[in-house]
N, C-alpha and C positions, 0 to 999 in steps of 0.2 A: 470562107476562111477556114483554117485547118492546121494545128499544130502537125507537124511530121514525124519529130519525135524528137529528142533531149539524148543530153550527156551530163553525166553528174559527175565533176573529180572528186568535190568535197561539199557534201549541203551536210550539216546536221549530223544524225548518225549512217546516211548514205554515203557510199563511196563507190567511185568506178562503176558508175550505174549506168546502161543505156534501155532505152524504150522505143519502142517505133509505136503511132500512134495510125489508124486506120481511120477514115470518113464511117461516119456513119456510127452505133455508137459502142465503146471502146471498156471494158469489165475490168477494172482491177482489183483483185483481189488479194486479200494477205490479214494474215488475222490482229489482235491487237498489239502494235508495236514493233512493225513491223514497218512502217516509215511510210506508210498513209497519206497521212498529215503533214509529214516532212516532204513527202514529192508534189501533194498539192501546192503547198506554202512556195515550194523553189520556183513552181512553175508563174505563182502568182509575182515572186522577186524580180526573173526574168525581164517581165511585161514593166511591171512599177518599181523594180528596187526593194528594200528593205530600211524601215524605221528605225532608229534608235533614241527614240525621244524619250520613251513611258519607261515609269520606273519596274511596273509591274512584268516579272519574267514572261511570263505567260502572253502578254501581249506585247513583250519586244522582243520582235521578231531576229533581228541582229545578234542580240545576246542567246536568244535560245537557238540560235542553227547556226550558228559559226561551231568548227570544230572545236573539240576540249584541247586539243593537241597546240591551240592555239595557232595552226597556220590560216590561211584566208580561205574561204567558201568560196568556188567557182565554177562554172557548170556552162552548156551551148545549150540553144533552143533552134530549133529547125521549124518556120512558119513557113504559111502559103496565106497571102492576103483575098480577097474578092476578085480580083484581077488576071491570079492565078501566078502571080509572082514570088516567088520563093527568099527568103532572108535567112539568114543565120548570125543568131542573135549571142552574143560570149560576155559574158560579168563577169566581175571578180569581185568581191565582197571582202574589206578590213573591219577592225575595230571600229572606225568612225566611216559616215559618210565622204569626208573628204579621201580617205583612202583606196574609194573604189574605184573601178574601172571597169569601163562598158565599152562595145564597138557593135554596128549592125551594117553586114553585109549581105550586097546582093551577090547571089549563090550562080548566076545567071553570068554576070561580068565579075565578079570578086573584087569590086570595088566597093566603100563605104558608101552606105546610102546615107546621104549628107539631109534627103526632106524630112528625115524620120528623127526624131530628139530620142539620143542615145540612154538617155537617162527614162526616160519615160517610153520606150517603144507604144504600150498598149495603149496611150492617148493617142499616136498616131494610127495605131490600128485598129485599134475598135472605136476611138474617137470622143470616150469618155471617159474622165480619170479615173483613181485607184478606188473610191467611196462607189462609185456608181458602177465602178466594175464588181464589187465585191457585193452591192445590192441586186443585180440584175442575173449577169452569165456564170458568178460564183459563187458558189453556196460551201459552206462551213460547214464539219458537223454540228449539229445542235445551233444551227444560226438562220434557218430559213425565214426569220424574221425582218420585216422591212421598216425601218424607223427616218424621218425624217434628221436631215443635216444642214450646220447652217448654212453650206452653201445650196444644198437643194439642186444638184444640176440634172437628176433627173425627172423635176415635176418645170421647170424649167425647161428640157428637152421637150417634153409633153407636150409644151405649151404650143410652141413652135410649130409643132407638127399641126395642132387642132389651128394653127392661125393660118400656115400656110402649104404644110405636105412637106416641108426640110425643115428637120431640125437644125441645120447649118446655116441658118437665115433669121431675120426677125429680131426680136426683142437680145436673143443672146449674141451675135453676133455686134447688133449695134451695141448694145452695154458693152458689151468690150469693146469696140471701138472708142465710145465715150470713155472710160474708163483708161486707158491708154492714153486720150489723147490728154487727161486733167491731170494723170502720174505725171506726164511731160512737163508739164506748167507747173504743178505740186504734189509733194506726195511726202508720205510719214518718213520716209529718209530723207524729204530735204534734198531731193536731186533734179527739182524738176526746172522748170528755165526761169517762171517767178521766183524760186530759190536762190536760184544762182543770180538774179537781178538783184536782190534784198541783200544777201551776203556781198554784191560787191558795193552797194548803197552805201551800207556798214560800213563798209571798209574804208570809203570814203568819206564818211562822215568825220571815222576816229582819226584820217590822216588829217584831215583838214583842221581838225581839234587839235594837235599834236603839232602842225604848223605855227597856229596860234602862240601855244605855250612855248614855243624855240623861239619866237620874237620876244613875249616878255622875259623869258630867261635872259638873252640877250641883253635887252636895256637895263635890268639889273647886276648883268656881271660889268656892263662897264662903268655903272656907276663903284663897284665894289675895287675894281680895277684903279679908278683913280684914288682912291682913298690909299689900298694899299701901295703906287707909287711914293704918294706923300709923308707914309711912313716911312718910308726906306729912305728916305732922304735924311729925314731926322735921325733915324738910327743912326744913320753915318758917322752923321756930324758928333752924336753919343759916343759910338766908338772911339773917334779919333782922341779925343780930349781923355777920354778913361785909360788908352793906351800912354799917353803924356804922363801922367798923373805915376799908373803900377811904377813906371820905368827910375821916378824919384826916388820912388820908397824901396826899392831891389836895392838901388845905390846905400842908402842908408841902413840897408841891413848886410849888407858885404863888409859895412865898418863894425856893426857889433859882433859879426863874427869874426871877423882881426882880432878884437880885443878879445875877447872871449879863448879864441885859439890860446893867445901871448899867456892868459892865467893857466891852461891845460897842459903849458908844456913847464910851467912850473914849478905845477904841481906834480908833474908826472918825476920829474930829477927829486923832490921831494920823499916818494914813494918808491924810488929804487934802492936809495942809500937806508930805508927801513928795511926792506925786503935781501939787503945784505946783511946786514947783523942778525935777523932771524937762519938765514941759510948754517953764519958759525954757532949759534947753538944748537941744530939740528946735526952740525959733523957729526959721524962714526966714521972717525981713520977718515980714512981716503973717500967714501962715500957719506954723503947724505943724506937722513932717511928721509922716505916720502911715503903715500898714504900706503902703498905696496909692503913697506919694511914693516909699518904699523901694526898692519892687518897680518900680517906672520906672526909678529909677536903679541898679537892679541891671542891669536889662533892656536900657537904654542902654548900658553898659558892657562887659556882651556882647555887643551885637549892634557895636560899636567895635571889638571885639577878633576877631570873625569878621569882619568887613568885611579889615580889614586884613590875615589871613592869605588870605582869597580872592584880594583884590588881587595877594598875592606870588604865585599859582597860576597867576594873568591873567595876566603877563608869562612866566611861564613856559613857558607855552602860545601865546602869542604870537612866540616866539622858534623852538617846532617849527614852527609853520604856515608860519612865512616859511620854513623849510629846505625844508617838503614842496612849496610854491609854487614855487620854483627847482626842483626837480628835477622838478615836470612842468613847467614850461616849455622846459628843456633837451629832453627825451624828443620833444615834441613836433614840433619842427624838424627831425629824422628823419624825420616823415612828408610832406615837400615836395612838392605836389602835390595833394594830398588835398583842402588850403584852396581851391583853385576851384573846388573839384566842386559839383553842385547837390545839391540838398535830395535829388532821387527819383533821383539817379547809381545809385544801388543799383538799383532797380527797373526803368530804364530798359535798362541795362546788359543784365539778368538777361532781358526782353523782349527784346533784340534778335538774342541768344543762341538763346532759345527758337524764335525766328523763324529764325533760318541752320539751326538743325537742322530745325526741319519741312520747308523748303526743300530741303536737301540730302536728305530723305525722300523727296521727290514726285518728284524727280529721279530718284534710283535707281528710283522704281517704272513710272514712265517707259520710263527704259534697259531694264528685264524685260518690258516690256509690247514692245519692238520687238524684242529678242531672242525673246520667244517667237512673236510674228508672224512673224521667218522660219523658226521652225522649221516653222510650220503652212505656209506656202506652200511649204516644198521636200516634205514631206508630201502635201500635194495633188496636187506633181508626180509626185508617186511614184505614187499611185495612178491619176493618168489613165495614166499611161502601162503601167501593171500588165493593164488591161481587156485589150486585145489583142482576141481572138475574138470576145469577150463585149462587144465594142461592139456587134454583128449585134444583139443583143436590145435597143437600143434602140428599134429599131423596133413594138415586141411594145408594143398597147395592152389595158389593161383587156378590152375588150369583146372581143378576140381571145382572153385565156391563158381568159375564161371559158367560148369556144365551143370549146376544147382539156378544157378538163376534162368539159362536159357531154357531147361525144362519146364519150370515153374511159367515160361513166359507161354511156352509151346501150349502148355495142359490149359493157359486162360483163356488162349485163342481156340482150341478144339471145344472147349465148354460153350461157348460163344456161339459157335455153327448149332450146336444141338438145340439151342434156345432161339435160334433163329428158322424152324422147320415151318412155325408158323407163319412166319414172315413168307414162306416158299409160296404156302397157298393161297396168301392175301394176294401174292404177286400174280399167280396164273389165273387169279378169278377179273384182278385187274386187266389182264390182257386179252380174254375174253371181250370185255367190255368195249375196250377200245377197236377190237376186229368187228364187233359191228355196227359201231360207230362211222367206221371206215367205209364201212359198203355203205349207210346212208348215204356217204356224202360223195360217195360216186353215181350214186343214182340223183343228187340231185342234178350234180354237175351235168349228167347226160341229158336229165328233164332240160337246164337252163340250154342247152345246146340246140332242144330241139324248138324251145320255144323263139328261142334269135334267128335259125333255119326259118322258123314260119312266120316271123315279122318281116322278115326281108323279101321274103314270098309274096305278103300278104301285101307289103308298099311298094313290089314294083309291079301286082295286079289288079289290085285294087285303088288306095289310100297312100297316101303318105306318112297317116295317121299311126299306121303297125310299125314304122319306123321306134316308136315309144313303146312299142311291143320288146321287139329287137334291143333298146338299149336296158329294158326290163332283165330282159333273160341273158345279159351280159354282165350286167350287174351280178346277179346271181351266182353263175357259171365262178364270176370272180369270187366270191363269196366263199361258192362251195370248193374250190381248189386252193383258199388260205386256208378252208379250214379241214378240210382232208391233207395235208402237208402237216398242220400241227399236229393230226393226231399219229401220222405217221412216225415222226422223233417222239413222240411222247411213248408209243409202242416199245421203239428201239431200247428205250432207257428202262421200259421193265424187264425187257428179254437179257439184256444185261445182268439186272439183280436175281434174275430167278439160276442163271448159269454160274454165280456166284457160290452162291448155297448149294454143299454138297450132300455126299448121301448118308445117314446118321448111323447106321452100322459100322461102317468102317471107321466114322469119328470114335465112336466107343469103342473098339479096339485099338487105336491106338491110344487114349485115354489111358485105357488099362494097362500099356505097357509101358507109358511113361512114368504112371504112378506107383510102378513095381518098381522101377531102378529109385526113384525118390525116398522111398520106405526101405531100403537096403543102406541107403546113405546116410538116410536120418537115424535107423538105429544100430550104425555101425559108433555114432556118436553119441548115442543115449537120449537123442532130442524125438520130439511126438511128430511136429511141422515142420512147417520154412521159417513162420515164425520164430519159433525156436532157434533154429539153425541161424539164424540170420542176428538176431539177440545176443549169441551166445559168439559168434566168428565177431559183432563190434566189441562187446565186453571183452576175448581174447585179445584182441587188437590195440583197444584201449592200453591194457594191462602190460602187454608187450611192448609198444611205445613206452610207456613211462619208465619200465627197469632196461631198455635201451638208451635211455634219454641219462640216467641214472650215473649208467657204465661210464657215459661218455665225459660228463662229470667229474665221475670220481679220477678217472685215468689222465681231467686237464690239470687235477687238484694234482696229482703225483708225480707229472712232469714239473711242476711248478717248483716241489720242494727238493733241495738238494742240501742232506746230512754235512756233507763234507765241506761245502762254502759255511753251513750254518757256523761249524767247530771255526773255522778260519775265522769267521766274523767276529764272537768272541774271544778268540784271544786278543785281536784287533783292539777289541772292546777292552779288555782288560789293561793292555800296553798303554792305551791315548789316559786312560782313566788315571792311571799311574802319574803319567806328565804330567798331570792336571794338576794331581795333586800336592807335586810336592814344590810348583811352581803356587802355590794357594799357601802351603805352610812355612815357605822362603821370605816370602811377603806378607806374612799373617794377614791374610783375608783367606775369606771363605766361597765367593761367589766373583763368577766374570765379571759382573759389574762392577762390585769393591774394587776389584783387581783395577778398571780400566778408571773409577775416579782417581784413585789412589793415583797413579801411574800420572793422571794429567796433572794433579796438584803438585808431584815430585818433580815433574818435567819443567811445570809455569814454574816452583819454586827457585828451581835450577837453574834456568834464565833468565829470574830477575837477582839474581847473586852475581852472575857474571855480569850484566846490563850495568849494579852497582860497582863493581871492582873497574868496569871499562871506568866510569864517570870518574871514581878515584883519580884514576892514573890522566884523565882528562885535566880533571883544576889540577891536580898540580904541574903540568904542561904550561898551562894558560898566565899560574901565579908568576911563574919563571921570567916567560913572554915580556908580561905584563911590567916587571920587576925590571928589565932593563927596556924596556919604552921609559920606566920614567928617570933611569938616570942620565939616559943620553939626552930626553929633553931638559935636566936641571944644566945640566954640561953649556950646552946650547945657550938657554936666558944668560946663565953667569958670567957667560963671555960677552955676550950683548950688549944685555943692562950693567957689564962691568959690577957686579955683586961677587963679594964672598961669599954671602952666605944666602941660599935659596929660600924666602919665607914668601907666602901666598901676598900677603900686604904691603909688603917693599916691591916684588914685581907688579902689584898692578898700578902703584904711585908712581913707579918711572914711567910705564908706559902710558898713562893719564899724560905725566907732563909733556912729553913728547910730542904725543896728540892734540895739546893744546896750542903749542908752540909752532906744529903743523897749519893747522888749524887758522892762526894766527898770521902766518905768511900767503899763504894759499889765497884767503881774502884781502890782502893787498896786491896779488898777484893780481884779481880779479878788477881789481879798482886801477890798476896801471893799464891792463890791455881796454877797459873800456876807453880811458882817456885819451888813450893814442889810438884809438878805433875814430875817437870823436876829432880827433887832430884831423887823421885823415877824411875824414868827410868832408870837416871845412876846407879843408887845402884843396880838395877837388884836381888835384894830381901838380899841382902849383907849387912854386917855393914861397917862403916867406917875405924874402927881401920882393919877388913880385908883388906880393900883397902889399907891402908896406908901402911901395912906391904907387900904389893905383890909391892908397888911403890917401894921400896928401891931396890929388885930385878931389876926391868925395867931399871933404872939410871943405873943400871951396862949397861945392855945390848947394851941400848940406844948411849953408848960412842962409839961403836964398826962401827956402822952405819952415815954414813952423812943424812945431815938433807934435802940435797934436795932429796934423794931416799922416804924418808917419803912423799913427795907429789904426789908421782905419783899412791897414792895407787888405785885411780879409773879408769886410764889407765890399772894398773894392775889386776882389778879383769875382766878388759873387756877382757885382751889378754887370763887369765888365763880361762874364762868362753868360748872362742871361742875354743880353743886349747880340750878340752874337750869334747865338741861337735862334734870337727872332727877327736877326738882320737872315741868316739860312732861310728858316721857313717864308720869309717873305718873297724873296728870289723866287724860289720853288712854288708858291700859291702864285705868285705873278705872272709865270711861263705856262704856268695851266690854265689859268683864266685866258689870256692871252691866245691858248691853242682852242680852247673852247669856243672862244667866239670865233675864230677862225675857219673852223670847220663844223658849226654848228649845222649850215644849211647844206655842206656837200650832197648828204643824199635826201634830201629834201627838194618837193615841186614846190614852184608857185601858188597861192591862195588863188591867182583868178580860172588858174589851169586845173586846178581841183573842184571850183565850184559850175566851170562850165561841163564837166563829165557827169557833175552828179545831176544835173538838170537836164541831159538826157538821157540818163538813165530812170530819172523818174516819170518822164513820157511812156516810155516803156512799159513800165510795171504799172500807169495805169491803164494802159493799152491791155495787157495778159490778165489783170485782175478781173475786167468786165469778162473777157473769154472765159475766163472760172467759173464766173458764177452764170453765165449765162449756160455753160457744161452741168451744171448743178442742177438749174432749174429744168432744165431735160433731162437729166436725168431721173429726177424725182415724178415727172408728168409718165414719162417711160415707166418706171415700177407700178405707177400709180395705175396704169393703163396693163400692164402684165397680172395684177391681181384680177384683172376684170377675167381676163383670159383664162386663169389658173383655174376658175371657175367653171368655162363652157368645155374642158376635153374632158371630166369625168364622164357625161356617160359611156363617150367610147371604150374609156379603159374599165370602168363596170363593165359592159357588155364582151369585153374580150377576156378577162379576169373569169366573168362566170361563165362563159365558154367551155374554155381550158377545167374550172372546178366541177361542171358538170360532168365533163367526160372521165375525171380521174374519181369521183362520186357515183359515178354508174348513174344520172341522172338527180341524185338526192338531193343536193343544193345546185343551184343553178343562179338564183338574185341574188347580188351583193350589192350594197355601199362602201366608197371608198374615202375618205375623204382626205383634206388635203396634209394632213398630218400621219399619212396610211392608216388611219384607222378602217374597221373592216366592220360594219354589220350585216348580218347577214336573214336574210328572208325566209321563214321557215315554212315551209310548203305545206306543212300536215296542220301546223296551229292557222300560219297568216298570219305570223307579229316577226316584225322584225327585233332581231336577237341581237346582245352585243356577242364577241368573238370571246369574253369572259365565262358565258355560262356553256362554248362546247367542248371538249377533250384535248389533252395533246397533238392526237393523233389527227385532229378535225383543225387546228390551230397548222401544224404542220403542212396538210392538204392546201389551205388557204391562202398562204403565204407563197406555198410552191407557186400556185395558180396564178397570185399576183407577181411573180418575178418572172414566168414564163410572159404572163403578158404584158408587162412595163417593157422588156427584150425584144416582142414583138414589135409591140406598138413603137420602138425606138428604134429598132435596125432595119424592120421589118423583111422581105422575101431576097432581096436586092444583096444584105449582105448577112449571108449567113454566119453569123457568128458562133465557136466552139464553147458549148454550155458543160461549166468542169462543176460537179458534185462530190461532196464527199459525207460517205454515211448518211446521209440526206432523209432517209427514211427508217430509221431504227422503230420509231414512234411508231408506225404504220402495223396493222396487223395483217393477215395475209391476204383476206379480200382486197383492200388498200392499197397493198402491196402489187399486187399481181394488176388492179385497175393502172394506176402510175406508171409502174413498167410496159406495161403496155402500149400507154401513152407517148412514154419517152421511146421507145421502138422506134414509133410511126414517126416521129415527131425529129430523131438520129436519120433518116433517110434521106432527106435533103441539108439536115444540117451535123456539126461532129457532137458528139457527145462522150465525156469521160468522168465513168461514176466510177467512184471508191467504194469497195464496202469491207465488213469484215463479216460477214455474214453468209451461210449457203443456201437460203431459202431463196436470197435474190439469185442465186444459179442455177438455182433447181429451179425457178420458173423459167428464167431466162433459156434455158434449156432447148425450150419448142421452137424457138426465134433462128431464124437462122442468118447469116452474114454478119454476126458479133464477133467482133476481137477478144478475145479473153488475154488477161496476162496476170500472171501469179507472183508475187511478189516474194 
């Protein structure tokens, strides 16, 4: 068997990934995070799918390799089975299980290979599910550990093989068989055929129950049935005589409404010929009045009587205004002066002001701008006249101080050669030295030349042995030509310094001629040295700056001032001063401020003078107004209320009685239309003489009946209305009961046709019950008989287990125990006591574990079908002896079968190295 190789569209953080996979075994490499564990994991999905059951990220595996992008995980697997048949295997992976999709084709015909369970390929290829694939041919990092599960399928596998050489036979094949055939019959969903025999039992039981209770329903609705015919009969018979009965007493109230009517129309001719003689005390002339006329002249009358109290409020308020008028008038005349000013005197003023202070600004600045000019010209003088000595350097140009410094440079460099004469002889006693250093080391070089000449001599006539002669005097030869080369540049570099250094005569002459032109310069300016010179050209320089710096100064100070703007300014100055003040002595105040209260106080005073003269000429507007409102309204009542003479008390006494007299018809008015409201009800759209003619019939009738059954008619239309009611519902419970026995048993069987089904059906179920348990008691003799067995294949898989640990040990452990729980003792060679796997290393833990999953694989697939063993980081723990034994192992072990290790690590390359026919692939 042999993966081929993969396509990844989307696992995880993988994408668009293709691999091709080699026989034999296959290096992946890529450091941490690099998608390791992500292309392990896809390849393990492929075979078994992916879990989404646990909550923990890290072990659900759906939630941690589904893309973050949120689209589905999907990816091809390329196999080759035992067979040599080729499949290709395509999943899709959603949020949940039910969203996936798998398909496995043969690659050979391109049709679906329908023997292979799409869901699970790796059960049909390697034959053992996802727990025993993940304990045997796949290792985890950090997981080489082997723990028993409850289903245990492979110490179960085990078993098989130790009982008969197939694990495909035996104790697991028949347990599932049994197993399958008891689901059939029963099982925890309740599907199995004793199930379904019980559920339809039940079913019968409750129809047959539910039979029963439709016959006693039955015989009790038709007893219920005749009861309520026999009520309905009596109803009837209730009704008819209750309908006899109302029909008397209707007659007998048709007659008290005749009479009744006969008194309403009475009384109504009664209440018209009242309701006339109210009308002629209410005439005006030609009209009427009515509540309309009332309400105006209520409305007049008030509004006469408010008039008149306003008026007295008008003069009242007319008598303050003219006090408040006088006394701003008075107030006013106090601000004398103010009246000729203009409109913008404010603003004018308050500019002209602004204008003498900027003035009186530029001025002063002015006056410090010539003050500080002569401070800088006596300044100046001070400085010219401070030079003294130091005028002699103004003669000193440029191009002189720099033929002063280059000499001075010149005379320290020729001083320098003379003081280095010594230095001449150290040099040439030096180069002595090394010429005959030199020739040593050419004579050795000759020596080492002749002694390698006569080793090679000496070994191809003698000895082999002069050979070590020969590389003696090679050595050497080497020796002495590095070290004849160093002393040769080391030669060059003094012959160098000695050509440097020149010849001291001629330095001191020229010495002496430099230092003649120097001593002409220096006392052409009175100085001893250079020092001097040099002192005396910064102090000039200094001094010259500063009364340059001075100039420049005093000549910004002198542009700045200009005589003739100044004179302009003050007369400026003098003319604004002027206005100032004789707009200050017009107004006696003294300052712009006084000026501008003053100014507001005359202004508000001014405004509220006019504000009271408006209000004047207002009331008396209003008084006028106001004056004929109320004699058009006196005009108005007198002609109304027919008064000569207009007084508050005579008009509201007419119009009281008016209103009373109104008042007084209006509620008769009230009382006639009810009556004749009441006529017409009774008349019920009838004439009288009708009526009168049906009353002589009634009197007949009427003698036949007592007069107290006439009262009772509201009792009786109550009995007669209920009686009627429960003659309805009786009908209606009648037709129902009726429909119900009717159709009680339509979808209903017979009681004998029910209980002949359910009696064989329970032949049945005790027929499959004994199959049950007789399936049980074999089944339990089977486990009971598989423990025996579970027992005798341990030593095989010890003996194959320390096989495997002995060769990747280099020999060091070789005896184990295994037991049925995989625990692991192990036999330690050097003491003789068997060890638990507690007291050795990691790395010794790791070893052991490998060794037992190599050999559980073995001993389970064995030679027949090579199965592809995928690791990943598998040996981090291991050190490099460790390392290099295991790898080795897994070599030999990759030659007949495929193998695909992950690592992140270069030491497994760097062994892996010497191996040849390994696939590497670099992630």
């Amino acid at each position: 068997m042999m993966i081929k190789g993969l396509k990844i569209g989307r696992f995880g953080k993988l994408k668009d990934l293709k691999i091709h996979f080699h026989g034999g075994l296959n290096v992946i490499y890529g450091e941490n995070e690099a998608g390791k564990t992500t292309l392990q994991s896809f390849i393990k999905a492929m075979f078994y799918g992916m879990n989404s059951s646990k909550k923990n990220l890290r072990e659900n595996e759906r939630k941690r390799f589904l893309p973050w992008t949120g689209e589905d995980a999907e990816g091809e697997l390329y196999f080759q089975d035992d067979h040599q048949r080729e499949y290709f295997i395509k999943r899709r992976f959603g949020e949940k299980r039910k969203m996936d999709d798998a398909i496995v084709l043969d690659l050979i015909s391109g049709e679906e290979a329908s023997h292979i369970d799409a869901s699970q390929p790796g059960l049909s290829f390697f034959g053992i599910g996802e727990e025993a694939f993940e304990k045997t041919i796949f290792i985890k990092q950090l997981h080489c550990r082997v723990e028993r599960d409850k289903e245990d399928e492979i110490m179960k596998r085990l078993a098989n093989l130790q009982q008969t050489g197939d694990e495909d036979t035996s104790y697991y094949k028949a347990m599932g068989v049994l197993q399958q055939v008891k689901k059939d019959l029963t099982g925890q969903r309740k599907t199995g055929k004793l199930d379904e025999l019980k559920r339809c039992y039940d079913s019968l039981k409750e129809e047959l129950s539910k039979v029963n209770r439709l016959h006693e329903e039955n015989i009790e609705d038709r007893i219920k049935l005749n009861k309520l015919l026999e009520e309905r009969r009596t109803t009837k018979a209730e009704i008819v005589a209750l309908e006899k009965k109302r029909k008397q007493i209707r007659q007998l109230q048709r007659k008290k409404e005749y009479l009744a009517l006969c008194s309403y129309i009475d009384r109504i001719n009664a209440l018209s010929e009242e309701i006339e003689e109210k009308n002629k005390q209410l005439a005006q002339g030609d009209t009427i009045a009515d509540e309309g006329l009332i309400l105006d002249l209520k409305s007049k009358a008030r509004q006469w009587k408010e008039l008149r109290q306003q008026l007295s409020e008008l003069y009242g308020m007319l008598e303050t205004a003219k006090v408040r008028y006088e006394g701003k008038k008075d107030v006013l005349q106090s601000f004398e002066g103010y009246e000729d000013l203009e409109e913008d005197a404010e603003a004018r003023l308050a500019a002209v002001c602004q204008e003498c202070q900027q003035i009186e600004e530029k001025l002063q600045a002015w006056q410090q701008q010539k003050q500080e000019l002569a401070q800088l010209e006596a300044q100046w003088r001070d400085e010219q006249n401070s030079l003294g000595a130091l005028q002699k350097f103004e003669e000193v140009r440029p191009s002189m101080e720099m033929e002063v410094y280059d000499k001075e440079e010149q005379l320290k460099e020729l001083k320098h050669k003379i003081h280095g004469e010594t230095r001449r002889e150290n040099f040439q006693l030096k180069r002595d030295l090394l010429r005959n250093q030199m020739r040593t080391a050419s004579a050795i070089m000759i020596s080492a030349l002749l002694v390698t000449v006569g080793g090679l001599i000496g070994a191809f006539v003698f000895h082999a042995y002069f050979y070590a002669l020969s590389g003696f005097g090679l050595l050497l030869c080497s020796y002495g030509w590095i070290h004849r080369r160093k002393i040769a540049e080391g030669l060059k570099d003094v012959e160098r310094e000695i050509a440097v250094i020149g010849d001291e005569t001629l330095i001191m002459k020229e010495i002496e001629a430099i230092q003649k032109d120097l001593n002409e310069i220096y006392s052409r300016f009175g100085v001893e040295g250079f020092q001097e010179f040099r002192a005396g050209m910064m102090k000039y320089g200094e001094k010259r700056n500063r009364i340059e710096e001075l100039k420049v100064r005093m000549e910004d100070r002198r542009k700045n001032i200009n005589e003739e703007q100044i004179r302009n300014l003050e007369r400026t100055l003098e003319q604004r001063e002027g206005y100032v003040r004789n707009i200050y002595r017009q107004c006696r105040c003294s300052s712009l401020e006084e000026f501008r209260n003053n100014l507001r106080k005359y202004r508000s005073m001014l405004s509220e003078k006019e504000a009271a003269e408006r209000e004047l000429k207002d009331l008396g507007t209003r008084i006028k107004q106001m004056q004929d409102q109320i004699v058009e309204i006196e005009k108005d009542l007198g002609h109304r209320l027919d008064l000569q003479e207009i007084r508050e008390e005579k008009v509201e006494n007419c119009i009281e009685g008016l209103s009373k007299i109104l008042k007084d018809k209006n509620e008769l008015d009230k009382q006639r239309a009810s009556l004749e409201e009441a006529c017409k009800v009774l008349l019920k759209g009838r004439t009288l003489e009708d009526i009168r003619k049906e009353m002589e019939e009634i009197e007949e009738i009427a003698e036949m009946d007592s007069a107290e059954e006439l009262e009772k008619e509201e009792r009786l239309e109550e009995a007669l209305k209920g009686k009627q009611e429960r003659w309805i519902a009786l009908e209606k419970q009648i037709q129902d009961i009726e429909n119900l026995i009717q159709n009680r048993f339509a979808h209903s069987r017979g009681m004998a046709e029910i209980e002949e089904e359910m009696r064989i059906l329970e032949e049945r179920m005790a027929y499959y019950e004994e199959m049950a348990a007789a399936i049980d008691c074999t089944m339990e003799e089977m486990e009971n008989s598989f423990r025996e067995l579970q027992r005798s294949f341990g030593p095989r898989l010890n003996r194959k287990v320390g096989t495997i640990l002995s060769r990747i040990t280099n020999g060091k452990y070789e005896d184990l125990k295994i037991s049925e729980n995989y625990g692991v003792k192990i036999i330690d060679p050097v003491e003789d006591k068997v060890k638990d796997m507690d007291y050795f290393s990691n790395g010794t833990w790791d070893q052991i574990y490998f060794a037992m999953r190599m050999g559980i694989a073995d001993l389970i697939f064995g030679q027949k079908a090579a199965v592809p063993m995928i690791m990943d980081d598998a040996f981090v723990q291991y050190d490099d002896r460790r390392l290099e034994a295991v790898l080795h192992y897994l070599y030999e072990y990759g030659k007949n079968r495929q193998v695909i290790l992950f690592t992140c690590q270069k030491r497994e390359l760097e062994i892996l190295r010497k191996f040849e026919k390994i696939h590497y692939i670099d992630l």
